[in-house]
Biopython code that builds the backbone (N, CA, C, O; Angstrom):
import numpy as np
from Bio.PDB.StructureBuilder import StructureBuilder

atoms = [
    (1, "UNK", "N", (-4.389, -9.523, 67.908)),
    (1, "UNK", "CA", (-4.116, -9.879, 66.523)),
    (1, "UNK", "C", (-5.257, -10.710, 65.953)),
    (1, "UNK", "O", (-5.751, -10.688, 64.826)),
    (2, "UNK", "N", (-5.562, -11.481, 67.067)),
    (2, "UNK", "CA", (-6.739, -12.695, 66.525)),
    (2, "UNK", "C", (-8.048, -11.785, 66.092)),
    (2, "UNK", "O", (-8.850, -12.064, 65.200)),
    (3, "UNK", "N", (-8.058, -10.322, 67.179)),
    (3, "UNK", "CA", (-9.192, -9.515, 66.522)),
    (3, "UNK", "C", (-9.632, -8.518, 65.301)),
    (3, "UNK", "O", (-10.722, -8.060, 64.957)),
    (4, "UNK", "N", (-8.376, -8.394, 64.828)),
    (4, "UNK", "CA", (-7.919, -7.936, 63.109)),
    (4, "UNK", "C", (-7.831, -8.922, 62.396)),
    (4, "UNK", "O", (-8.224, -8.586, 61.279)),
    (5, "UNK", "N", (-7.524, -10.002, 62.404)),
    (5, "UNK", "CA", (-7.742, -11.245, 61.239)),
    (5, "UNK", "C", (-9.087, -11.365, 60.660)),
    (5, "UNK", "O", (-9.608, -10.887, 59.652)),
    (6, "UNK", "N", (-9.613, -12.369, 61.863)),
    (6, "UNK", "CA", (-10.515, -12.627, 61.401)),
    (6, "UNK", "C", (-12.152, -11.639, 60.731)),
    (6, "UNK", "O", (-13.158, -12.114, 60.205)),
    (7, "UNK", "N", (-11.767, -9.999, 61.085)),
    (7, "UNK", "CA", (-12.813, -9.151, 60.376)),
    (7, "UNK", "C", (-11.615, -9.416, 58.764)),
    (7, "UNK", "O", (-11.854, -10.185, 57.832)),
    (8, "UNK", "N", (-10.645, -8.699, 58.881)),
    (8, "UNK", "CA", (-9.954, -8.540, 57.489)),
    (8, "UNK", "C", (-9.845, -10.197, 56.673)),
    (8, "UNK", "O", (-9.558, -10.193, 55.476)),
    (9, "UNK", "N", (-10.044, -11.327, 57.261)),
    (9, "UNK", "CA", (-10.731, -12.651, 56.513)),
    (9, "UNK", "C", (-11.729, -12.188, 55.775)),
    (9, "UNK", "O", (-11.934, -12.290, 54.566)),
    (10, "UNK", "N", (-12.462, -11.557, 56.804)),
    (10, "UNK", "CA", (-14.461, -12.096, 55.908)),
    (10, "UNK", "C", (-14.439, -10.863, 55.003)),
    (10, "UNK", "O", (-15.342, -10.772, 54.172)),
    (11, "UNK", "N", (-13.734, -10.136, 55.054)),
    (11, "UNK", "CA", (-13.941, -9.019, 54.324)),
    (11, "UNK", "C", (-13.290, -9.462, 53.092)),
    (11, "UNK", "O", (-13.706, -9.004, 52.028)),
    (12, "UNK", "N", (-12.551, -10.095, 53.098)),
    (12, "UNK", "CA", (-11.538, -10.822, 51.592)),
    (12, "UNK", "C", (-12.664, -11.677, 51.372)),
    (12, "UNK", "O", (-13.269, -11.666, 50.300)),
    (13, "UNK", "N", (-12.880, -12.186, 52.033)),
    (13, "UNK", "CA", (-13.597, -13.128, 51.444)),
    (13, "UNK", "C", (-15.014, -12.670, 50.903)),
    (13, "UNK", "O", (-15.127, -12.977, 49.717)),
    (14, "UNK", "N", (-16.242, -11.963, 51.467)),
    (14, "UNK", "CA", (-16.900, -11.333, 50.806)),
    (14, "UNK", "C", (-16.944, -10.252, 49.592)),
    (14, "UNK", "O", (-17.574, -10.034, 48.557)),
    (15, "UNK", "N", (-15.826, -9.684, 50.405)),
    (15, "UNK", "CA", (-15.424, -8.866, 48.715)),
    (15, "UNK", "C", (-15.338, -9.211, 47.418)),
    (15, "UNK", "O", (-15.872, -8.521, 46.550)),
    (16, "UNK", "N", (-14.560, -10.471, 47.104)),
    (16, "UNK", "CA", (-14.130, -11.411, 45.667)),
    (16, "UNK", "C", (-16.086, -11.979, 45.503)),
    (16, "UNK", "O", (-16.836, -12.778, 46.065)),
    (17, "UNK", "N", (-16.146, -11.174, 44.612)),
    (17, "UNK", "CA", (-17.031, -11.935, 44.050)),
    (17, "UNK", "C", (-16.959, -11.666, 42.531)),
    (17, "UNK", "O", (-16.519, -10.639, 42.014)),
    (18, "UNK", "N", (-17.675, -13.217, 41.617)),
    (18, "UNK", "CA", (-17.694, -12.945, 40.241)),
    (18, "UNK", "C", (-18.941, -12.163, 39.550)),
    (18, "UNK", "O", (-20.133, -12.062, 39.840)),
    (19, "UNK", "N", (-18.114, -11.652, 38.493)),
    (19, "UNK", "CA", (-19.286, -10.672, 37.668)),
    (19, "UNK", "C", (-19.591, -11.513, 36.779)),
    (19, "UNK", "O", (-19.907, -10.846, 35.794)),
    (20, "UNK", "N", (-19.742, -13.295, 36.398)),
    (20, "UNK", "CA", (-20.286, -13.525, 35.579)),
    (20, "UNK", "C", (-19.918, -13.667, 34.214)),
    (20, "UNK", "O", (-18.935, -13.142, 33.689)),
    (21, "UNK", "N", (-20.916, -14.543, 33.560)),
    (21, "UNK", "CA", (-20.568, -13.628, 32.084)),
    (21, "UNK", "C", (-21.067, -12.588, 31.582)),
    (21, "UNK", "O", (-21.495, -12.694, 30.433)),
    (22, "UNK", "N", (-21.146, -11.584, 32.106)),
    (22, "UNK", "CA", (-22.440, -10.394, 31.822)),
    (22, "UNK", "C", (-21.304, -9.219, 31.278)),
    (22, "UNK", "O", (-20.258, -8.714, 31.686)),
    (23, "UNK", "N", (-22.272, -9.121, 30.007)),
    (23, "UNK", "CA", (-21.372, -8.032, 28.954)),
    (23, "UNK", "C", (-21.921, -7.391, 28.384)),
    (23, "UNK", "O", (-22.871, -7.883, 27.775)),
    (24, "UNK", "N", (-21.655, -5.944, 28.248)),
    (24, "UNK", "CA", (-22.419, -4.936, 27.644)),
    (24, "UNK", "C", (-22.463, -4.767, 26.364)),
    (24, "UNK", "O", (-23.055, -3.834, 25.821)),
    (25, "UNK", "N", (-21.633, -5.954, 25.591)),
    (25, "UNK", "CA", (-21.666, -5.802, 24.283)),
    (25, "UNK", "C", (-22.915, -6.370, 23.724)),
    (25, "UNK", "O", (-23.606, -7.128, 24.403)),
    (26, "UNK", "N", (-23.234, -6.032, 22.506)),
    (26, "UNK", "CA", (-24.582, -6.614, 21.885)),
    (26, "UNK", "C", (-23.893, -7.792, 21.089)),
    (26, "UNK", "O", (-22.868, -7.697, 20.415)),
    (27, "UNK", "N", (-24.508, -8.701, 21.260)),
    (27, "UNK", "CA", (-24.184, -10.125, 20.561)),
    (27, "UNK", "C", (-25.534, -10.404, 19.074)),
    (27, "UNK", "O", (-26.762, -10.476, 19.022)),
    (28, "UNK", "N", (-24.358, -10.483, 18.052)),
    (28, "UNK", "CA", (-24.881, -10.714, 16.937)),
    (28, "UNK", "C", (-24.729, -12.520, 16.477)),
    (28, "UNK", "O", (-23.876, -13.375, 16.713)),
    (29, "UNK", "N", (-25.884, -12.515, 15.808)),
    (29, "UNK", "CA", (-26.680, -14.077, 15.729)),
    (29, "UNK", "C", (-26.100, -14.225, 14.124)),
    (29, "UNK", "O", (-26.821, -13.574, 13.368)),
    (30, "UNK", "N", (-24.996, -14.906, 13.423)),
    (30, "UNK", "CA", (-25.036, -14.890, 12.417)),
    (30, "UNK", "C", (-25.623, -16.421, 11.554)),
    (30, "UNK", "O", (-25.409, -17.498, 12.109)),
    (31, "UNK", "N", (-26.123, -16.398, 10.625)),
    (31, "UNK", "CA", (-26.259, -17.522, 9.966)),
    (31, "UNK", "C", (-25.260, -17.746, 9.017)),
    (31, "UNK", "O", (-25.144, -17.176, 7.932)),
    (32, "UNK", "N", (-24.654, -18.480, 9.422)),
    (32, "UNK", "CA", (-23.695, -19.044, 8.104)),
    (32, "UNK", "C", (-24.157, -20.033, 7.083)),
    (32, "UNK", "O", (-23.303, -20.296, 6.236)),
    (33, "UNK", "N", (-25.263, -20.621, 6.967)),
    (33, "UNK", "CA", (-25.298, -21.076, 5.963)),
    (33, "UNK", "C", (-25.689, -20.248, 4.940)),
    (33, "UNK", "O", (-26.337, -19.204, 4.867)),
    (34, "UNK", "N", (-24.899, -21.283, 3.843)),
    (34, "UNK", "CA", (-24.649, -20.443, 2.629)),
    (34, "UNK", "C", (-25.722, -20.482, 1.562)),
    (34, "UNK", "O", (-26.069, -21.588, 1.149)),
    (35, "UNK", "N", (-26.353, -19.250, 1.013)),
    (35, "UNK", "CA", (-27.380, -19.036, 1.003)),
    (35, "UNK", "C", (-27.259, -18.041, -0.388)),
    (35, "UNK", "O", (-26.449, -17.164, -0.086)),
    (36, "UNK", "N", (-27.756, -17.816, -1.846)),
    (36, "UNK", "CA", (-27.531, -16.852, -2.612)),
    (36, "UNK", "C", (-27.952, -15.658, -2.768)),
    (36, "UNK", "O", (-29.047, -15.762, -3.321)),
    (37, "UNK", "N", (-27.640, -14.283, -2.549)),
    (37, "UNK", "CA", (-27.781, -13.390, -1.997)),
    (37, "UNK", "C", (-28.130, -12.573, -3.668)),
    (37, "UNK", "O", (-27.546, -12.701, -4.744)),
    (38, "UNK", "N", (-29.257, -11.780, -3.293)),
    (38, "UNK", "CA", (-30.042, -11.121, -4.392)),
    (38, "UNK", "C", (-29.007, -9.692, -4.680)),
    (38, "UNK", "O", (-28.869, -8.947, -3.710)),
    (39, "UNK", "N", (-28.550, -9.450, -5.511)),
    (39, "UNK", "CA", (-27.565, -8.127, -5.789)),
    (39, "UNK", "C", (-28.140, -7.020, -5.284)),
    (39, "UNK", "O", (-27.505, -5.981, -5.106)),
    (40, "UNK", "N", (-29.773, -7.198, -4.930)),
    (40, "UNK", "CA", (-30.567, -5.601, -4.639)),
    (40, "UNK", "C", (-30.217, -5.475, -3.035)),
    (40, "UNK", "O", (-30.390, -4.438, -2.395)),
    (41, "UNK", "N", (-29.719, -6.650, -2.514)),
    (41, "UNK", "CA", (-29.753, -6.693, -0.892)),
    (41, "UNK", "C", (-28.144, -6.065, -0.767)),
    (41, "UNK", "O", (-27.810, -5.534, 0.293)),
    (42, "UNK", "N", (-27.222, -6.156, -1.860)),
    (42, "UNK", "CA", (-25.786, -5.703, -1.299)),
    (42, "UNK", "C", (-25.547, -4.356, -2.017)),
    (42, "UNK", "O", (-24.667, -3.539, -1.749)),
    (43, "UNK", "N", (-26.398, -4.281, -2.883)),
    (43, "UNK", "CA", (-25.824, -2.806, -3.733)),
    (43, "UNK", "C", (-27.770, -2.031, -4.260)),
    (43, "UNK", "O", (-28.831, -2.442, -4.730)),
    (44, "UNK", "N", (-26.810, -0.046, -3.481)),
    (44, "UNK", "CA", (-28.392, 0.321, -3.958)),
    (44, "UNK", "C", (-28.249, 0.734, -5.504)),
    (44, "UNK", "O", (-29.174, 0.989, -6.275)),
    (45, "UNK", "N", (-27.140, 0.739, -5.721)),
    (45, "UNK", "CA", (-27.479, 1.164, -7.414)),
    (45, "UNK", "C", (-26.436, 0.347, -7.982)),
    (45, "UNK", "O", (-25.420, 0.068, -7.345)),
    (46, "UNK", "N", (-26.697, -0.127, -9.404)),
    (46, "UNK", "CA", (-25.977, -0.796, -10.434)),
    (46, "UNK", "C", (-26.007, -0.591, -11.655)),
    (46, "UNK", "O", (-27.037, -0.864, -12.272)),
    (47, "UNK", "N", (-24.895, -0.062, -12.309)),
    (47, "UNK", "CA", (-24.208, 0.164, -13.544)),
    (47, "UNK", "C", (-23.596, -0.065, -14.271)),
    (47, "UNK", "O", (-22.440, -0.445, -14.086)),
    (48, "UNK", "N", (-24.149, 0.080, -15.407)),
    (48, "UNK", "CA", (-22.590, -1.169, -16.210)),
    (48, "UNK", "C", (-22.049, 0.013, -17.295)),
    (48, "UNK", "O", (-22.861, 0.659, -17.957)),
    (49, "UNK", "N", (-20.905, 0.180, -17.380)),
    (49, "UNK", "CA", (-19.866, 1.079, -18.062)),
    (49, "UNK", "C", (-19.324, 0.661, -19.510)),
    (49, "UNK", "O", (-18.286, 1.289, -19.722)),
    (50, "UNK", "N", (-19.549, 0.093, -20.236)),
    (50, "UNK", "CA", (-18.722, -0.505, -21.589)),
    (50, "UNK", "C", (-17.176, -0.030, -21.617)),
    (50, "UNK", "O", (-17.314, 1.138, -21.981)),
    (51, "UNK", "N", (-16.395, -0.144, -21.524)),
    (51, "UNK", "CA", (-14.882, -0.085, -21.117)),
    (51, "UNK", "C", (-14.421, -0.106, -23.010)),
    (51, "UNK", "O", (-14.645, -1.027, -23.796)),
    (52, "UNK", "N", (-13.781, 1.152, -23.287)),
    (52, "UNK", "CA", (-13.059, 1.423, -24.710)),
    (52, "UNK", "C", (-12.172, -0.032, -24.258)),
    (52, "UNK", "O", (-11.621, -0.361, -23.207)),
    (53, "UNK", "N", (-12.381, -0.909, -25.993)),
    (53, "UNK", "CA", (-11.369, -2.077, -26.223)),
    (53, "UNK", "C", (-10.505, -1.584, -27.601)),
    (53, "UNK", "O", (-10.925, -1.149, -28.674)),
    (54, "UNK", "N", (-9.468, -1.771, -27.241)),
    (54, "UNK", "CA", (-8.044, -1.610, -28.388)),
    (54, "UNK", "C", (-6.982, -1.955, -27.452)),
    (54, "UNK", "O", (-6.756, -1.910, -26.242)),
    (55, "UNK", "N", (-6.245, -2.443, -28.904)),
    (55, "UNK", "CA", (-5.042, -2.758, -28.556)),
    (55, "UNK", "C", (-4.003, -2.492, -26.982)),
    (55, "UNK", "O", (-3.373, -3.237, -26.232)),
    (56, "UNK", "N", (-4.310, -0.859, -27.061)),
    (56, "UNK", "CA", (-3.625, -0.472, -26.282)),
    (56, "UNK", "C", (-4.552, -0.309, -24.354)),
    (56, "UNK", "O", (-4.029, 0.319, -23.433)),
    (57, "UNK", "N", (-5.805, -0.986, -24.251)),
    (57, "UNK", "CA", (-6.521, -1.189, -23.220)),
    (57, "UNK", "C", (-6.968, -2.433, -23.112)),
    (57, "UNK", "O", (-7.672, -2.695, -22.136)),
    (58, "UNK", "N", (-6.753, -3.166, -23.797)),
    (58, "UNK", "CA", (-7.134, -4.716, -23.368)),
    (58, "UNK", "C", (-6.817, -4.980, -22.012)),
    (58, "UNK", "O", (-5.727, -4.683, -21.523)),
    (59, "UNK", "N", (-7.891, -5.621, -21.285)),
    (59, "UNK", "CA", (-7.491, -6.155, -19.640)),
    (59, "UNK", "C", (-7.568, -7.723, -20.119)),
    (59, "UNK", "O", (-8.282, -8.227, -20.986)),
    (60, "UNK", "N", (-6.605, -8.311, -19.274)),
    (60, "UNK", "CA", (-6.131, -9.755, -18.799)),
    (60, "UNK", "C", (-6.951, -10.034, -18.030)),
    (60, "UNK", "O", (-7.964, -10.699, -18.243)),
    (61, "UNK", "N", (-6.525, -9.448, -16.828)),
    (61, "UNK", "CA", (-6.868, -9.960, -15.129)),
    (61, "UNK", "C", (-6.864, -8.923, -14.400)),
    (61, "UNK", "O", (-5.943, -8.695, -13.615)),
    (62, "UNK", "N", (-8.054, -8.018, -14.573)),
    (62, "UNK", "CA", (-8.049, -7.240, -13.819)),
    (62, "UNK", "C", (-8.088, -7.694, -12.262)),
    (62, "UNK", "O", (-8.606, -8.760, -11.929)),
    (63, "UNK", "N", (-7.491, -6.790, -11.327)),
    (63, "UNK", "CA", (-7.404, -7.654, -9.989)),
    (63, "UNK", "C", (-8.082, -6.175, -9.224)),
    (63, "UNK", "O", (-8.638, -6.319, -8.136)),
    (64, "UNK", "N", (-8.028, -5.249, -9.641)),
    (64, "UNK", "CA", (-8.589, -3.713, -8.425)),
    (64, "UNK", "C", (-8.941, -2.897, -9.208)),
    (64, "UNK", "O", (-8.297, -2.654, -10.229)),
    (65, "UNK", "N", (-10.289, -2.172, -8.814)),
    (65, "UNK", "CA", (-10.439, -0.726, -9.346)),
    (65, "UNK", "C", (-10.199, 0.125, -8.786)),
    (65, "UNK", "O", (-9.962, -0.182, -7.617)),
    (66, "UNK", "N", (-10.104, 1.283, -9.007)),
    (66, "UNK", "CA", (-9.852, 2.491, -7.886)),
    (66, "UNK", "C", (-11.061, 3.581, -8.866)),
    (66, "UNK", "O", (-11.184, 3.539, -10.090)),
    (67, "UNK", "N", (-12.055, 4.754, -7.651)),
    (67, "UNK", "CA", (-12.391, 5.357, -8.456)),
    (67, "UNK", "C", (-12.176, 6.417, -7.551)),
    (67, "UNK", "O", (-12.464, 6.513, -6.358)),
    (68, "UNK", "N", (-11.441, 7.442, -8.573)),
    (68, "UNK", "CA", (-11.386, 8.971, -7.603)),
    (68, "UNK", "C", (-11.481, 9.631, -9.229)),
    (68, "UNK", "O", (-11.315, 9.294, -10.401)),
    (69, "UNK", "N", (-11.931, 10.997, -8.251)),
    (69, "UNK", "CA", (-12.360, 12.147, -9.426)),
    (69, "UNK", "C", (-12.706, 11.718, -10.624)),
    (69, "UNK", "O", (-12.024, 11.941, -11.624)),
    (70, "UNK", "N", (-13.806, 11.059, -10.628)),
    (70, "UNK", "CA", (-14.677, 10.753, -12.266)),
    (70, "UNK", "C", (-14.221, 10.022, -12.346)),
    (70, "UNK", "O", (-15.039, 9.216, -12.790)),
    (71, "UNK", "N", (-12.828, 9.287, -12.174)),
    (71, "UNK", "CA", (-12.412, 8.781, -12.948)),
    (71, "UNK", "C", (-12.090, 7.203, -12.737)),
    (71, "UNK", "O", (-11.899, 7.015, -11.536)),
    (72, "UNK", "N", (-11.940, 5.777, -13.627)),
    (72, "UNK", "CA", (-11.484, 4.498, -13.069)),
    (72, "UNK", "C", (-10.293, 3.966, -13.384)),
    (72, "UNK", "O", (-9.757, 3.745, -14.470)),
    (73, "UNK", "N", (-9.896, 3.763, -12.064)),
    (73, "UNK", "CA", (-8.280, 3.262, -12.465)),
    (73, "UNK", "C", (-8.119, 1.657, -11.901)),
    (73, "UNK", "O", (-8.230, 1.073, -10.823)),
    (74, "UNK", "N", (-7.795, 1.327, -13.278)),
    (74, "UNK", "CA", (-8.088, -0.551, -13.230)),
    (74, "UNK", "C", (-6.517, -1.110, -13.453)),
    (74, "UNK", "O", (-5.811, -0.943, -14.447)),
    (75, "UNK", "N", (-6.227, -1.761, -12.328)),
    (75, "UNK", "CA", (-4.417, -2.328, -12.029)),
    (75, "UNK", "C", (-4.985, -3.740, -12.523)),
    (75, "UNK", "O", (-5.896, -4.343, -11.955)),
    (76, "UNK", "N", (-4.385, -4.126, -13.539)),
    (76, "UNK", "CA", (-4.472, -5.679, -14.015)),
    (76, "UNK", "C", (-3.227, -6.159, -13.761)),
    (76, "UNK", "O", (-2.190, -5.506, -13.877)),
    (77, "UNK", "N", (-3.327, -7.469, -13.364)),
    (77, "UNK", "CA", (-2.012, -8.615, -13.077)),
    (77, "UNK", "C", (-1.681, -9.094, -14.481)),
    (77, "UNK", "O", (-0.479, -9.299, -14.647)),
    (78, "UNK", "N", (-2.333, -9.283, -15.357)),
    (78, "UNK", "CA", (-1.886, -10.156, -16.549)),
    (78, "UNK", "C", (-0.749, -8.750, -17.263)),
    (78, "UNK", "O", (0.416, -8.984, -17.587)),
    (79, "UNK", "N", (-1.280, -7.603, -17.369)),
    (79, "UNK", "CA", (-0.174, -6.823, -17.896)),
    (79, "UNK", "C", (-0.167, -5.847, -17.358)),
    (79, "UNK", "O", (-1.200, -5.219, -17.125)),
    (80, "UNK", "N", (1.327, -5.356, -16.922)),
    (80, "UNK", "CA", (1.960, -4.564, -16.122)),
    (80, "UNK", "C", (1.524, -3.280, -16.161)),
    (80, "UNK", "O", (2.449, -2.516, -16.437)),
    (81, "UNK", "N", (0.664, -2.835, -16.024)),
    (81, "UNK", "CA", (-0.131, -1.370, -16.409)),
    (81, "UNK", "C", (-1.571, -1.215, -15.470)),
    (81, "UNK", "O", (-2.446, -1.994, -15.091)),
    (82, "UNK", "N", (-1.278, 0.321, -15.319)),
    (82, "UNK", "CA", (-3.237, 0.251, -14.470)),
    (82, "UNK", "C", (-3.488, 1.425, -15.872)),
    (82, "UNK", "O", (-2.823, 2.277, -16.460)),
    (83, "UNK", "N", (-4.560, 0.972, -15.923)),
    (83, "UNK", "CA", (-5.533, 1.693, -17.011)),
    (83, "UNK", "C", (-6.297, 2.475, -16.478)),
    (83, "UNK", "O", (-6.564, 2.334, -15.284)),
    (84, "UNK", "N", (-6.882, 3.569, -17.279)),
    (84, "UNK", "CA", (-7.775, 4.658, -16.685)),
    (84, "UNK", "C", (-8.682, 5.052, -17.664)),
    (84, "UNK", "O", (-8.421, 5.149, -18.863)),
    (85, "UNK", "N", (-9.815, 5.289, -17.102)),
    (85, "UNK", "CA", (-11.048, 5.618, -18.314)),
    (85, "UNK", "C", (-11.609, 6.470, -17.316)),
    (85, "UNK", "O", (-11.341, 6.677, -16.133)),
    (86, "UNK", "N", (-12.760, 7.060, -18.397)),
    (86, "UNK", "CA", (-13.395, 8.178, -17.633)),
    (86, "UNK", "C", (-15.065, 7.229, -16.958)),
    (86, "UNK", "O", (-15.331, 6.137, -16.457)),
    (87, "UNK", "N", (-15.893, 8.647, -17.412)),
    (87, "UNK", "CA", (-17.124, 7.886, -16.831)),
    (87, "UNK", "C", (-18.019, 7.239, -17.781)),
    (87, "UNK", "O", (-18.937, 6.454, -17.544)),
    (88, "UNK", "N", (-17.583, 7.717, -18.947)),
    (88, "UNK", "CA", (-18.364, 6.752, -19.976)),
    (88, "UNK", "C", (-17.376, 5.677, -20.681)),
    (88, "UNK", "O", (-17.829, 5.119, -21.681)),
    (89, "UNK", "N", (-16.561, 5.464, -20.416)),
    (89, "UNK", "CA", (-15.634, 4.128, -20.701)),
    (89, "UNK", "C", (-14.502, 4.224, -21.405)),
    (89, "UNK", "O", (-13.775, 3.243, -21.566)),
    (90, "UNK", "N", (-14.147, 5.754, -22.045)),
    (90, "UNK", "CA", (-12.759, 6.305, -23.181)),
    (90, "UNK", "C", (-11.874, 6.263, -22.042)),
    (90, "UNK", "O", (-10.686, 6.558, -22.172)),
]
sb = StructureBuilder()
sb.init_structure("model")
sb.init_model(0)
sb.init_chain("A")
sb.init_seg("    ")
for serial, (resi, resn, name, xyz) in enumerate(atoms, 1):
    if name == "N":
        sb.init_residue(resn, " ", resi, " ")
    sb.init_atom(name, np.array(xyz, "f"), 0.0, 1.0, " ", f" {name:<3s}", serial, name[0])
structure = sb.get_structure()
């Protein structure tokens, strides 16, 4: 018995070994300080739309746009309605 222990000891015992902190993930370096960021660095193109104003399209608070098929659909919080215009602003 004493001659099966002590191999099946060293073998536990050599076996357990640690892997470290070693990780295959790529580690990203962020800077958090806060810093003002040039509009050309977050967006490649910028447009401005003139949005039809009347009565019946006035925005409050707009809170979301949505754009599918041509088209913009703007959900405002101040009044209970999402509005929709095309691509030139009717």
């Amino acid at each position: 018995m004493k001659n099966i222990l002590l191999p099946l000891l060293l073998f536990v015992l050599f076996s357990c070994k640690s892997t470290g902190d070693k990780t295959d993930c790529e580690v990203l370096h962020v800077d958090l300080v806060e810093r003002p960021v040039p509009m050309e660095e977050l967006f490649s193109k910028i447009s401005v739309i003139p949005l039809e104003t009347n009565d019946s399209s006035f925005l409050v608070r707009p809170v979301k746009v949505i754009i599918k098929d041509n088209r913009y659909y703007i959900v405002d919080e101040g009044v209970p309605a999402v509005f929709s215009f095309d691509e030139e602003g009717h």
